[in-house]
MOPAC internal coordinates of N, CA, C and O (Angstrom, degrees):
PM7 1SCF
backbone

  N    0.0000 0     0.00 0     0.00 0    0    0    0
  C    1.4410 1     0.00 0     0.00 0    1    0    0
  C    1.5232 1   107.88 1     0.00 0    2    1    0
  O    1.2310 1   120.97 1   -34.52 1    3    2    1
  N    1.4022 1   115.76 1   145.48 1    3    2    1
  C    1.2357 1   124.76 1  -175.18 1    5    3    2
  C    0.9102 1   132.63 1  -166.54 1    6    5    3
  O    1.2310 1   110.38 1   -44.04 1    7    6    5
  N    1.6055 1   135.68 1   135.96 1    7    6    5
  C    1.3263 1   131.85 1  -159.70 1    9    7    6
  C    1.7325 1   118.56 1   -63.90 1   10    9    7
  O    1.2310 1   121.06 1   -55.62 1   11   10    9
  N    1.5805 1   115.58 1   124.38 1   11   10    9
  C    1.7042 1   102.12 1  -170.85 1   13   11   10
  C    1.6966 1    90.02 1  -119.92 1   14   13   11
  O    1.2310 1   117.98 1   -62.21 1   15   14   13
  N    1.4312 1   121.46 1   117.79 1   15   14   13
  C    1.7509 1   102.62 1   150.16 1   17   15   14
  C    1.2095 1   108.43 1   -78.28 1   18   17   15
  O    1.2310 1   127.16 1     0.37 1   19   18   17
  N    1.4587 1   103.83 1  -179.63 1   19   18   17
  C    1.0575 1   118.00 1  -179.17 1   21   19   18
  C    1.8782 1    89.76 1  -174.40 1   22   21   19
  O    1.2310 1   133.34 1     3.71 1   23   22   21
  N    1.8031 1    91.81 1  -176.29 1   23   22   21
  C    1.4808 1   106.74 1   178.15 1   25   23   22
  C    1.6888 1   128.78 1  -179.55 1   26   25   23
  O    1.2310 1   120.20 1    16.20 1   27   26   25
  N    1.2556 1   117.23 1  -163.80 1   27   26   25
  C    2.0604 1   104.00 1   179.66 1   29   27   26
  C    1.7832 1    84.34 1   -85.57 1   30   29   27
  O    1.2310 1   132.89 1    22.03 1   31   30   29
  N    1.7591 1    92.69 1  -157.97 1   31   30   29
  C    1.5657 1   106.60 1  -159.13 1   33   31   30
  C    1.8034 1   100.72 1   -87.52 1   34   33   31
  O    1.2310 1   126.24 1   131.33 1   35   34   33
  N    1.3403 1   105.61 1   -48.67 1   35   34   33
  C    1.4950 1   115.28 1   156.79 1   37   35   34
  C    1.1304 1   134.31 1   -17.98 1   38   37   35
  O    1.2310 1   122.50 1   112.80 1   39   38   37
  N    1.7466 1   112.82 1   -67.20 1   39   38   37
  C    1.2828 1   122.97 1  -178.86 1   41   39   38
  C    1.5997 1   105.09 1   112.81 1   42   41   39
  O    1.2310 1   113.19 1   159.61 1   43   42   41
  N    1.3417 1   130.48 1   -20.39 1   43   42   41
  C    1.2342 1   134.75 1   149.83 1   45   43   42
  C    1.6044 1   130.00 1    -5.72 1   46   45   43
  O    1.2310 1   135.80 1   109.64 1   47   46   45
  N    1.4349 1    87.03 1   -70.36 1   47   46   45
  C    1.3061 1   113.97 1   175.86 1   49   47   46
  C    1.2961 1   131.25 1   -77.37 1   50   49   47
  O    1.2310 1   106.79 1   -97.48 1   51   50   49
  N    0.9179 1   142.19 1    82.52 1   51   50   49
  C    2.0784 1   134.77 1  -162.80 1   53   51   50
  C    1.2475 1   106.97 1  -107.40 1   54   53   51
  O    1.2310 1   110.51 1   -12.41 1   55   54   53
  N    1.5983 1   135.44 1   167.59 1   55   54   53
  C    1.0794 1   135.94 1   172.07 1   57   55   54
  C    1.5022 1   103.16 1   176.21 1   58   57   55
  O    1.2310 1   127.29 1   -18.30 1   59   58   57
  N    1.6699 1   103.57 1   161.70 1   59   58   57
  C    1.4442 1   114.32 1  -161.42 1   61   59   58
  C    1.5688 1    88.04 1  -120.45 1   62   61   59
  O    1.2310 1   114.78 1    -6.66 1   63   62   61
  N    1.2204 1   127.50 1   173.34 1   63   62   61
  C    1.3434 1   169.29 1   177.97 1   65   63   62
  C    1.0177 1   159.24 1  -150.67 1   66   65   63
  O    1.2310 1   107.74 1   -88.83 1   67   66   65
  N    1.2375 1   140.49 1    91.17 1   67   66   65
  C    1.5442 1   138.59 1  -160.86 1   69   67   66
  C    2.0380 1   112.40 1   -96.94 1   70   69   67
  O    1.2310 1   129.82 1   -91.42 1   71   70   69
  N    1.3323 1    98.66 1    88.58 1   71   70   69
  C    1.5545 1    93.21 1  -162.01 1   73   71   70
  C    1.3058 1   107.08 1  -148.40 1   74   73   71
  O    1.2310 1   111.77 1   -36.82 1   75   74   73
  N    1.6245 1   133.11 1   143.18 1   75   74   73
  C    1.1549 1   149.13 1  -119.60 1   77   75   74
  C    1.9857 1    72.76 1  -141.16 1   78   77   75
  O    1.2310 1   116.72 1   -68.83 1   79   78   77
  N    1.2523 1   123.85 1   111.17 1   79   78   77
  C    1.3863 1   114.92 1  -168.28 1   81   79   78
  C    1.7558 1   100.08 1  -112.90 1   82   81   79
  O    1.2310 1   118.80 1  -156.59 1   83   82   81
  N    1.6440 1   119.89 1    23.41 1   83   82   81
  C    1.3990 1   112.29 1   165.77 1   85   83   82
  C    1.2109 1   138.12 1   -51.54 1   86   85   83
  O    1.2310 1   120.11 1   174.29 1   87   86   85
  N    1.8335 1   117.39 1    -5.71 1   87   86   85
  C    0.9834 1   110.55 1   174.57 1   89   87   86
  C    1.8257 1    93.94 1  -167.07 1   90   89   87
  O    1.2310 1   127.18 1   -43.33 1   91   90   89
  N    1.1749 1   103.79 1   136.67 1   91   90   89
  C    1.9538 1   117.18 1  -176.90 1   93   91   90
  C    1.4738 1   104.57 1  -143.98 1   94   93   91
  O    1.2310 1   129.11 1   -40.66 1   95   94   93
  N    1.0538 1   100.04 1   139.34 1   95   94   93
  C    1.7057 1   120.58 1  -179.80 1   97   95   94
  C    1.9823 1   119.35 1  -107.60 1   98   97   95
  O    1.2310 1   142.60 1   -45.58 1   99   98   97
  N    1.7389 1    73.71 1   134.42 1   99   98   97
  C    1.4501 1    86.96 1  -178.72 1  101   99   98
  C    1.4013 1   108.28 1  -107.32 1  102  101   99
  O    1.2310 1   126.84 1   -36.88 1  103  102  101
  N    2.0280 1   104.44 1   143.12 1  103  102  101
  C    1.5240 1   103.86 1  -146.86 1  105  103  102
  C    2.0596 1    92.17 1  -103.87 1  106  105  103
  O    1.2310 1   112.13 1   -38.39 1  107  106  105
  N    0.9831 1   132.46 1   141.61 1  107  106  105
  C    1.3846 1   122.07 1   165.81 1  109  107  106
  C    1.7949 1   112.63 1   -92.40 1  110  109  107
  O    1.2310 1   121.79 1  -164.51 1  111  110  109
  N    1.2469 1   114.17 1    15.49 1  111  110  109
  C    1.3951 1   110.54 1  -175.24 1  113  111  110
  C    1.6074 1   109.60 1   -91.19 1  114  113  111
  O    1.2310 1   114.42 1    -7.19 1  115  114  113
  N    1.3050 1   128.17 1   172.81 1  115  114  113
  C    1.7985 1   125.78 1  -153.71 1  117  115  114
  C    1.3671 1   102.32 1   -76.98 1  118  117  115
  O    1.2310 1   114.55 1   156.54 1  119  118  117
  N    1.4093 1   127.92 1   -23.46 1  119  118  117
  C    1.3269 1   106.23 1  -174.43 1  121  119  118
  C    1.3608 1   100.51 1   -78.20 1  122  121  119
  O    1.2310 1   118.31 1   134.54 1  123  122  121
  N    1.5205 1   120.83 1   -45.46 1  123  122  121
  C    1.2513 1   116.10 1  -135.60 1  125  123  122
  C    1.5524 1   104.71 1  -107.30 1  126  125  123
  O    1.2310 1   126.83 1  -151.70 1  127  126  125
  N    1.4821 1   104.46 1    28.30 1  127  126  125
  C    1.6081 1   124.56 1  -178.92 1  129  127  126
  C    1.4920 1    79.28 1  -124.00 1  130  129  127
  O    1.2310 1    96.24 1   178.21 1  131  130  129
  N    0.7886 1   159.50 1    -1.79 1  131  130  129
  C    1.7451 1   147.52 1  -178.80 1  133  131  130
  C    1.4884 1   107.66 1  -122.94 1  134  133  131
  O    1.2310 1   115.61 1   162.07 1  135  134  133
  N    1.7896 1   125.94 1   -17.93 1  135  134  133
  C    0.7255 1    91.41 1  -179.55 1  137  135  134
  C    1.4862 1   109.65 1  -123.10 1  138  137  135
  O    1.2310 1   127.92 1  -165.66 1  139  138  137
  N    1.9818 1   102.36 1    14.34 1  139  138  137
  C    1.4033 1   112.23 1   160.67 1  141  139  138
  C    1.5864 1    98.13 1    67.43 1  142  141  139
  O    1.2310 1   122.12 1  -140.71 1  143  142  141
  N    1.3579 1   113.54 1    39.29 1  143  142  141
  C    1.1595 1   121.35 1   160.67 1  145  143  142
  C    1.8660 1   122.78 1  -100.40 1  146  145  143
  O    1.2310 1   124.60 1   -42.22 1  147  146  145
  N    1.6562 1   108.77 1   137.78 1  147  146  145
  C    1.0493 1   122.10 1  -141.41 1  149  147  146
  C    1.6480 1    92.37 1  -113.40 1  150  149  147
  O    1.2310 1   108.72 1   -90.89 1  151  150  149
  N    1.0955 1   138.71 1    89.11 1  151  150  149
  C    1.3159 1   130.32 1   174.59 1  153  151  150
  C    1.4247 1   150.87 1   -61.13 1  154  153  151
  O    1.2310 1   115.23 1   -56.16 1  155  154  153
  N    1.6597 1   126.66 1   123.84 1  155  154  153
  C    1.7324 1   106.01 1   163.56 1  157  155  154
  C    1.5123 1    95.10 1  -151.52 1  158  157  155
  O    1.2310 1   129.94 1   -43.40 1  159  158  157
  N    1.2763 1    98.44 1   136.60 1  159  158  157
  C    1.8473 1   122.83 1  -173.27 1  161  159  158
  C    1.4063 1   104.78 1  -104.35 1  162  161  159
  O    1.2310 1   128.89 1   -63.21 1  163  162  161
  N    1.7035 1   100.48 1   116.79 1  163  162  161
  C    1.3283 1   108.76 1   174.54 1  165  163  162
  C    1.3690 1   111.87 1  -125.03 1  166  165  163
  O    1.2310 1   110.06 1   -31.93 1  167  166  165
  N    1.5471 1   136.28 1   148.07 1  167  166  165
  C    1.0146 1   131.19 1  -174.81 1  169  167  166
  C    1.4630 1   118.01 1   -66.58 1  170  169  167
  O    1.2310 1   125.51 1   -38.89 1  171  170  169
  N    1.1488 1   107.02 1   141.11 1  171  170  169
  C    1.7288 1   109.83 1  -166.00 1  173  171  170
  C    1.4491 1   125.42 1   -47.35 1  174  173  171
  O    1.2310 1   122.03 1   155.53 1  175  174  173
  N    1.4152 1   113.71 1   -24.47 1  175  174  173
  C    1.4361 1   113.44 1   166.76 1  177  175  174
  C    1.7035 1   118.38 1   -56.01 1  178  177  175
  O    1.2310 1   121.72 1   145.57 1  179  178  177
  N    0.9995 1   114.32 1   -34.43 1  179  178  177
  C    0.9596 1   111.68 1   170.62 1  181  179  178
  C    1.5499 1   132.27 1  -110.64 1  182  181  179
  O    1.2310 1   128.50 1  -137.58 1  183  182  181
  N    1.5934 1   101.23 1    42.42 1  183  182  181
  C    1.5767 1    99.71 1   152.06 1  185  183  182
  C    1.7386 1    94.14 1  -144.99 1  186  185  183
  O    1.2310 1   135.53 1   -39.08 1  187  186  185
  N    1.5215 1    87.54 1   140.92 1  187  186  185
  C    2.0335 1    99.09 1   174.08 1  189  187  186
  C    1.7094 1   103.27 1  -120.01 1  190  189  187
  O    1.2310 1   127.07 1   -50.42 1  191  190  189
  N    1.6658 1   104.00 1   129.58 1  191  190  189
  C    1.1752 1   103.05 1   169.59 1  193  191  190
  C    1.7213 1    95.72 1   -79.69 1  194  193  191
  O    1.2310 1   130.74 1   -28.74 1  195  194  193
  N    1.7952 1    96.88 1   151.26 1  195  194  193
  C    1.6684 1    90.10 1  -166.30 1  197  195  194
  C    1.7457 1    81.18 1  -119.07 1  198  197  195
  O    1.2310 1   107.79 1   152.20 1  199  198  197
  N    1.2126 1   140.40 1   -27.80 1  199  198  197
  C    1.6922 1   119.81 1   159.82 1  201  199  198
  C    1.8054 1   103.68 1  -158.43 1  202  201  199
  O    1.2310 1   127.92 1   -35.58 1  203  202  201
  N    1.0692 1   102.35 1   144.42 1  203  202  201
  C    1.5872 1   117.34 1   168.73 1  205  203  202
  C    1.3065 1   100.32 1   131.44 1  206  205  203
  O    1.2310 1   115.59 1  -179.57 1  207  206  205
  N    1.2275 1   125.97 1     0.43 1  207  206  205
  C    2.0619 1    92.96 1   167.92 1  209  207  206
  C    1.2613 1   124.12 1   -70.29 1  210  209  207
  O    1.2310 1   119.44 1  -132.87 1  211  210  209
  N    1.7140 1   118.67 1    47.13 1  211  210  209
  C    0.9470 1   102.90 1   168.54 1  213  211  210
  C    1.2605 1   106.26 1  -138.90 1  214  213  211
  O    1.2310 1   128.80 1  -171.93 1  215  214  213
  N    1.7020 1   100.65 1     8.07 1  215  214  213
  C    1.8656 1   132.64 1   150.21 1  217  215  214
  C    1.2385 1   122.13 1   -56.98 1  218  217  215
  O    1.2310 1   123.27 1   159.65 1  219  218  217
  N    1.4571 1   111.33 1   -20.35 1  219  218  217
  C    1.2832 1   112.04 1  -138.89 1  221  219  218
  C    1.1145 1   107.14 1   -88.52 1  222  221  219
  O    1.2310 1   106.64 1   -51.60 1  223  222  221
  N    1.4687 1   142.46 1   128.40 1  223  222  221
  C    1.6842 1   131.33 1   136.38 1  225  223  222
  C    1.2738 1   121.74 1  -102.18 1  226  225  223
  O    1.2310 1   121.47 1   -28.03 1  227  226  225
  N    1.9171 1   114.80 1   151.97 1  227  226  225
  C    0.9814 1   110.69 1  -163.71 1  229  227  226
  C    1.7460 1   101.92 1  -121.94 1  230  229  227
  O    1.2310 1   131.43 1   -26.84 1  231  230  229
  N    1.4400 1    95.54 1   153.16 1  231  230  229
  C    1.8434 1    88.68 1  -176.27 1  233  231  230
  C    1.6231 1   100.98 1  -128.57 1  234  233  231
  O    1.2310 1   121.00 1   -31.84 1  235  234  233
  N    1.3261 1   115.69 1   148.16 1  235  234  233
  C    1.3219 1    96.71 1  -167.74 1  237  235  234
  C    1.7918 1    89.77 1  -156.52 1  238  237  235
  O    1.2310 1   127.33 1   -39.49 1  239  238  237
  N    1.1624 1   103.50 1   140.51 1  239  238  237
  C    1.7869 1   115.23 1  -171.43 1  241  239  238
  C    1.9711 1   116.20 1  -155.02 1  242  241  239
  O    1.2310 1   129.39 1   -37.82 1  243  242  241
  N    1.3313 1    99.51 1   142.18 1  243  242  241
  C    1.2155 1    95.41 1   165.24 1  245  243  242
  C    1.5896 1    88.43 1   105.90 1  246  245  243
  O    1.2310 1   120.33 1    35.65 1  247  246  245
  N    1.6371 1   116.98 1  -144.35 1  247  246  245
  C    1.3331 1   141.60 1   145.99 1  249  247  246
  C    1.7745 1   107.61 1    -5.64 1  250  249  247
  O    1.2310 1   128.34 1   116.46 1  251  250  249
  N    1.4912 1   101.54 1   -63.54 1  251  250  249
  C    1.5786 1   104.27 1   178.27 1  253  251  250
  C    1.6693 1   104.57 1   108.91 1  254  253  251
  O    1.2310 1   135.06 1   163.17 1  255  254  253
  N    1.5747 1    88.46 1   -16.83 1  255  254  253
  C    2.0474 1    93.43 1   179.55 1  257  255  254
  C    1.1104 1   124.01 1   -41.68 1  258  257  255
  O    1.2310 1   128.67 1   103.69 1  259  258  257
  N    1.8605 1   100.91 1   -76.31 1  259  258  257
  C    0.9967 1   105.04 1   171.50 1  261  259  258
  C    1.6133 1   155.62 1   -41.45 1  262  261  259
  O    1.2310 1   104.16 1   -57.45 1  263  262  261
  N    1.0817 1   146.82 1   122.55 1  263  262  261
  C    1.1350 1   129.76 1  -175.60 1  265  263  262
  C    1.7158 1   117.75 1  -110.55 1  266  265  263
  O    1.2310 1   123.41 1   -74.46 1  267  266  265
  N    1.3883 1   111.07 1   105.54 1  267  266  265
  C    1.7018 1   114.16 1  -178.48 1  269  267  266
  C    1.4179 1   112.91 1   -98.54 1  270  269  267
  O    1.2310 1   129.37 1   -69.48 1  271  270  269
  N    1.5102 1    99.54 1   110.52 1  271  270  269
  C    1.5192 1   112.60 1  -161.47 1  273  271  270
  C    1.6770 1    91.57 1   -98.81 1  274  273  271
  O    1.2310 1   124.91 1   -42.63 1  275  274  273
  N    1.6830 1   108.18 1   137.37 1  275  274  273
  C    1.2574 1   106.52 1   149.98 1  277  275  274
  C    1.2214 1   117.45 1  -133.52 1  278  277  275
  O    1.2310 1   121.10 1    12.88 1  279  278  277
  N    1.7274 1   115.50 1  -167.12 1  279  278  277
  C    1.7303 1   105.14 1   170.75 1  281  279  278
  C    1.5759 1   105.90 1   -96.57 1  282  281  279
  O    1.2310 1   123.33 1   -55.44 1  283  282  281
  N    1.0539 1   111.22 1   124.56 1  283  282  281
  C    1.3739 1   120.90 1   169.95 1  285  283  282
  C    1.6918 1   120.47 1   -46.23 1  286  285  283
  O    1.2310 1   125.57 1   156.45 1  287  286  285
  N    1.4466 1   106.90 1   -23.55 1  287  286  285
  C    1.3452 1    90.89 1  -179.62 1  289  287  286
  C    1.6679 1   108.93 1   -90.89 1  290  289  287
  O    1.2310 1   109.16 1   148.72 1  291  290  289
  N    1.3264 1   137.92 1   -31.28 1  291  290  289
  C    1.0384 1   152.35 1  -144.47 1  293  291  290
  C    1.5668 1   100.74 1  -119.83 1  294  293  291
  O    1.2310 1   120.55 1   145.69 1  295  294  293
  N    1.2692 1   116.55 1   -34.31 1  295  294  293
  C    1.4720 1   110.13 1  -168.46 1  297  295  294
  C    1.5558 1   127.59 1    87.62 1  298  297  295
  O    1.2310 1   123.07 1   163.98 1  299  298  297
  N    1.2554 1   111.72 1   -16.02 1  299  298  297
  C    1.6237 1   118.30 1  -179.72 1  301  299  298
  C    1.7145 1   109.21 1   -87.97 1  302  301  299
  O    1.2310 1   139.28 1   -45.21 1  303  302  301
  N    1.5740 1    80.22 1   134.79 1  303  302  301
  C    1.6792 1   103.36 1  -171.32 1  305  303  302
  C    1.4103 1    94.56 1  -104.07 1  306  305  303
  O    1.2310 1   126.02 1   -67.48 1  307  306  305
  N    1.8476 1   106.03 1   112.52 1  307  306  305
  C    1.6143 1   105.15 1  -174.10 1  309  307  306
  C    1.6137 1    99.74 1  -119.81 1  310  309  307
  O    1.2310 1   116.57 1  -177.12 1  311  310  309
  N    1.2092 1   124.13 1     2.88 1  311  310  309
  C    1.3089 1   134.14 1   153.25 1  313  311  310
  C    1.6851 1   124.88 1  -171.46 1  314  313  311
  O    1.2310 1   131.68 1   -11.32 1  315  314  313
  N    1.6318 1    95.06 1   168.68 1  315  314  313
  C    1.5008 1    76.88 1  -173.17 1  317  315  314
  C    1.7626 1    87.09 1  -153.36 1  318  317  315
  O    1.2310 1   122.68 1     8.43 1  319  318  317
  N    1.3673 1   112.48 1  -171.57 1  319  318  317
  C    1.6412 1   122.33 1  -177.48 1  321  319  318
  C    1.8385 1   109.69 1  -118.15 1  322  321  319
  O    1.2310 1   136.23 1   -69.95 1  323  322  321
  N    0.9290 1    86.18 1   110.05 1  323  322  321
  C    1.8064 1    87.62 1  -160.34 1  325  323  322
  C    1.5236 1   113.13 1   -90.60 1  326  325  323
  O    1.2310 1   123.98 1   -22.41 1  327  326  325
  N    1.0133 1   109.96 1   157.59 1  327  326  325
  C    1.4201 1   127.83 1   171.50 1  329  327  326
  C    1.4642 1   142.81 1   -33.91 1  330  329  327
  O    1.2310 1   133.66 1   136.74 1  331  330  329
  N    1.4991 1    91.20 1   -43.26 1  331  330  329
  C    1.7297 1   121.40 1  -179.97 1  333  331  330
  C    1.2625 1   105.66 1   -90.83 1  334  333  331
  O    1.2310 1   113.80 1   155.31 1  335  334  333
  N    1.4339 1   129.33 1   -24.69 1  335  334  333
  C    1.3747 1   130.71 1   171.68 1  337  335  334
  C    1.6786 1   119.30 1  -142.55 1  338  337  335
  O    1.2310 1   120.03 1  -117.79 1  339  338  337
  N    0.7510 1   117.54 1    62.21 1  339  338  337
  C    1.7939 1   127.60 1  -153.31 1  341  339  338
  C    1.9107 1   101.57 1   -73.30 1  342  341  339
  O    1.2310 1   123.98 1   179.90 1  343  342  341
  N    1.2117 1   109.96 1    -0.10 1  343  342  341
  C    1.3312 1   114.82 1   165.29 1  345  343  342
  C    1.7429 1   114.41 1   -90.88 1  346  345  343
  O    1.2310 1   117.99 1   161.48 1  347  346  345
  N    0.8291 1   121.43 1   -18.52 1  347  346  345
  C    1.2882 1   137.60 1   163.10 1  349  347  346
  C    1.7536 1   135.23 1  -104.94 1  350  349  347
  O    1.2310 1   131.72 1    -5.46 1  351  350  349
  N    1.5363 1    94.98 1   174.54 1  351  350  349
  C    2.0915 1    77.48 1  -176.44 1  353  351  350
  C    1.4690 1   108.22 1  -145.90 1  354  353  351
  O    1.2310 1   132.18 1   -54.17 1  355  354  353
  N    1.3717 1    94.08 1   125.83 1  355  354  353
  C    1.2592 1   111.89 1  -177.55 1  357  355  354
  C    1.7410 1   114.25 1   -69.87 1  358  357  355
  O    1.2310 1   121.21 1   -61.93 1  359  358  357
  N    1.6097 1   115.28 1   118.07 1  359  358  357
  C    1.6986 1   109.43 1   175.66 1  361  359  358
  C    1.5479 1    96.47 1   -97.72 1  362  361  359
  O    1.2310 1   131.27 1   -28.68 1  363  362  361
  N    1.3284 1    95.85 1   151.32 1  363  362  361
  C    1.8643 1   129.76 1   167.59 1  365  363  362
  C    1.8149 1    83.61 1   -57.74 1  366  365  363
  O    1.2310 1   120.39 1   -57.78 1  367  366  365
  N    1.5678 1   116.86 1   122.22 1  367  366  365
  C    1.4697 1   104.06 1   161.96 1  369  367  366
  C    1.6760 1   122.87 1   -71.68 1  370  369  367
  O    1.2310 1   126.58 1   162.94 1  371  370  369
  N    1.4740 1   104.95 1   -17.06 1  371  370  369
  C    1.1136 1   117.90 1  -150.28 1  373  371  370
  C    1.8731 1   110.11 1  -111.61 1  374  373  371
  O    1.2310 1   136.46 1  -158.42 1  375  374  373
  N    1.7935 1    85.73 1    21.58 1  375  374  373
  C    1.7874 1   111.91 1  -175.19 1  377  375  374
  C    1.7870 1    85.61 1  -115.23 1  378  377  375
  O    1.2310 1   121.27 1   155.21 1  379  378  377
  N    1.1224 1   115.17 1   -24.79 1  379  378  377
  C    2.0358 1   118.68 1   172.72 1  381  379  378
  C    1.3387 1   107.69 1   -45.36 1  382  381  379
  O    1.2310 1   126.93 1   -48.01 1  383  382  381
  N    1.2441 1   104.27 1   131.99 1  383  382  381
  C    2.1544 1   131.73 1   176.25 1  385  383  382
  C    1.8800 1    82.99 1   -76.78 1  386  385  383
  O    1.2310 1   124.64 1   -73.11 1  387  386  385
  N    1.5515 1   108.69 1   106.89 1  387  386  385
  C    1.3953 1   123.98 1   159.54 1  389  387  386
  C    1.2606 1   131.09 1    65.61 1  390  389  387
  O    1.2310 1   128.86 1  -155.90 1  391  390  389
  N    1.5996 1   100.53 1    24.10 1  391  390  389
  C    1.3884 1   119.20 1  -179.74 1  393  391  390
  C    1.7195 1   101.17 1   -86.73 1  394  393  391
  O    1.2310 1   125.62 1   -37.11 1  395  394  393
  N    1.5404 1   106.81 1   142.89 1  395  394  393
  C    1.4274 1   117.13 1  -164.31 1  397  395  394
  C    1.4850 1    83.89 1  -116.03 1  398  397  395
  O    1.2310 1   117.39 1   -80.44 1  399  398  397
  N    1.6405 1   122.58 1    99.56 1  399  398  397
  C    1.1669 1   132.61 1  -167.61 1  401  399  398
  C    1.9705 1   104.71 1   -68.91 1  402  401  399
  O    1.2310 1   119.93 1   147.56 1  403  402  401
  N    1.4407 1   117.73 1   -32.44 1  403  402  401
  C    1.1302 1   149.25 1  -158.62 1  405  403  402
  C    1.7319 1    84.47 1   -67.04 1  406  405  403
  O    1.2310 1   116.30 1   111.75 1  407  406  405
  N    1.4641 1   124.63 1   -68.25 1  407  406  405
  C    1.1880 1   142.31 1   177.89 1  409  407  406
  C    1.7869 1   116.91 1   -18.17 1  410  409  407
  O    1.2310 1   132.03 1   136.22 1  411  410  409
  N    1.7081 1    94.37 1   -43.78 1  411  410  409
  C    1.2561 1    86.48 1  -142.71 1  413  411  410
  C    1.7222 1   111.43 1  -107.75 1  414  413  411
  O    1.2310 1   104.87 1    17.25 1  415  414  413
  N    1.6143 1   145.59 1  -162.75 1  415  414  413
  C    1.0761 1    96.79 1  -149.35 1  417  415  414
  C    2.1139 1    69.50 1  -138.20 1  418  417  415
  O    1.2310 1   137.35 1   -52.72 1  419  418  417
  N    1.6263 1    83.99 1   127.28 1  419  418  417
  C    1.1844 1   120.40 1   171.64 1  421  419  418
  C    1.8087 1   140.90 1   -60.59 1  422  421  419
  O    1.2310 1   115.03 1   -79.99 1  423  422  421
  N    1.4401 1   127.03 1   100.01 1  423  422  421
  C    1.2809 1    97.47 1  -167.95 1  425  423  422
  C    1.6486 1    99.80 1  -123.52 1  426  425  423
  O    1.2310 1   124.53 1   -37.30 1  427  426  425
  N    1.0771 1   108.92 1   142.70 1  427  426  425
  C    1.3761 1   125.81 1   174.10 1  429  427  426
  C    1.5293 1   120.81 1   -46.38 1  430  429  427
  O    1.2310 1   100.52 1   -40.76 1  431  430  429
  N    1.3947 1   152.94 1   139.24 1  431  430  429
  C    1.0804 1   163.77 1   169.47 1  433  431  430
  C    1.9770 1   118.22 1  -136.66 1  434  433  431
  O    1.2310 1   131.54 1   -54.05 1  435  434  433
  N    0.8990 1    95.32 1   125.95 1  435  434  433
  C    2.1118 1   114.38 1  -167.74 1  437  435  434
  C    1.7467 1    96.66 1   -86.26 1  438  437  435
  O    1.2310 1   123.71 1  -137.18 1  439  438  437
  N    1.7318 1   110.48 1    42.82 1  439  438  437
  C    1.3840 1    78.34 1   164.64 1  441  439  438
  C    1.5159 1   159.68 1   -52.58 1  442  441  439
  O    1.2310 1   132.62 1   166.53 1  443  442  441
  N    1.4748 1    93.22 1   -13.47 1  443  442  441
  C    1.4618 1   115.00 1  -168.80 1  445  443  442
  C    1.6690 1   104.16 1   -61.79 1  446  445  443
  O    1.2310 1   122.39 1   148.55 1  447  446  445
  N    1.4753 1   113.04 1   -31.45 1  447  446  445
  C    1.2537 1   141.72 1  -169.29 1  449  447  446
  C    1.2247 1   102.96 1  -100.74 1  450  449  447
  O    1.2310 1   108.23 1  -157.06 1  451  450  449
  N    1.4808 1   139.60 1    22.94 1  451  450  449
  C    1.5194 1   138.19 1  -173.29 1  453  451  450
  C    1.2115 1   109.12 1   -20.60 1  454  453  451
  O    1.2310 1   128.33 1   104.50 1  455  454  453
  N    1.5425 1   101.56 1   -75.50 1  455  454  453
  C    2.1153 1   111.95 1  -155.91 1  457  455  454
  C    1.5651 1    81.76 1   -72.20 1  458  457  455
  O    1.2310 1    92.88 1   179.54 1  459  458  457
  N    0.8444 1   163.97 1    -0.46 1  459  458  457
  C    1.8317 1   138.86 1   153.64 1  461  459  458
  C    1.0739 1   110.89 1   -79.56 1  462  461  459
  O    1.2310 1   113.69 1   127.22 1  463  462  461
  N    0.9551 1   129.54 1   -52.78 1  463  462  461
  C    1.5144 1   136.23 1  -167.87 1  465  463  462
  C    1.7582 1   123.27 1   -71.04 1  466  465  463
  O    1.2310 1   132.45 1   140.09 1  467  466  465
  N    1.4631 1    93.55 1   -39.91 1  467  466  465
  C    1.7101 1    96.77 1  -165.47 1  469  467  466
  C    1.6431 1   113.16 1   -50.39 1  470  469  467
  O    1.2310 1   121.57 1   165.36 1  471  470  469
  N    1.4834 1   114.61 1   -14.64 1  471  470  469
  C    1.5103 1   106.85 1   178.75 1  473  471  470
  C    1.3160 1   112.70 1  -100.20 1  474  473  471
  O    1.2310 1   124.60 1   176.80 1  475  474  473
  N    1.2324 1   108.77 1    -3.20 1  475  474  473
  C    1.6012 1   107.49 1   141.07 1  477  475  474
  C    1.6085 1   144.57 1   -73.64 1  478  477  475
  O    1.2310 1   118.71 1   161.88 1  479  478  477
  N    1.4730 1   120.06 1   -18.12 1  479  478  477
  C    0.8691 1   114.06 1   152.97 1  481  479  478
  C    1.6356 1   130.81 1   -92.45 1  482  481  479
  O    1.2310 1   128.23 1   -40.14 1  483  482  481
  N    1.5115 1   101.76 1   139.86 1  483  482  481
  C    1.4334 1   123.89 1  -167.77 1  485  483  482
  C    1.8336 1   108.64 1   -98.49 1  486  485  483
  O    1.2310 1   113.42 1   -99.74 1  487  486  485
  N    1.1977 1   130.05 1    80.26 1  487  486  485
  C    1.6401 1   133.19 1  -156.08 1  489  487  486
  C    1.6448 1    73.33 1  -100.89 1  490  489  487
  O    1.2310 1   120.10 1   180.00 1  491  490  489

């Protein structure tokens, strides 16, 4: 495990991470097929936004759980508070300072199929 920043395209947005990235999930459901977001949920202690919540907008649909935060100026969604675990927060892997997304090892998720699936995934 190891500390990763990361952030939006701007720079607005920054944030730290404490996360073991052996394995991140890719979602097939509409947001997160549009917005080519690459997932891993860590419990909130271990991620600090370090500046921009005051970048931040939040979009939120469906359920209403979730919360998909981006930076308002730039548009990039580099994390958000998800559904399946709304006590925790899911980062964009692919919002990571020098992460070789290619590297790392990928597992499939049926969002399209949420309520079947979600007790299949193991975060």
């Amino acid at each position: 495990m190891r500390v990763h920043t990361g952030g939006c395209h701007c720079g607005r947005v920054r944030f730290e991470v404490t996360a073991d990235l052996a394995r991140i999930v890719d979602c097939n459901c509409s947001i997160c097929t549009r917005k080519g977001y690459l997932h891993h949920i860590v419990p909130r202690e271990r991620f600090r936004l370090v500046q921009g919540a005051d970048a931040l907008t939040t979009y939120r649909f469906g359920t209403m759980v979730a919360q998909h935060h981006f930076c308002g100026t730039c548009g990039v969604a580099s994390f958000y508070v998800p559904r399946s675990h709304p006590d925790c927060i899911d980062v964009n892997v692919r919002c990571l300072d020098g992460v070789d997304v290619e590297r790392l090892t990928v597992v499939r998720f049926d969002g399209r199929n949420w309520e079947a699936s979600i007790g299949e995934l193991d975060m």
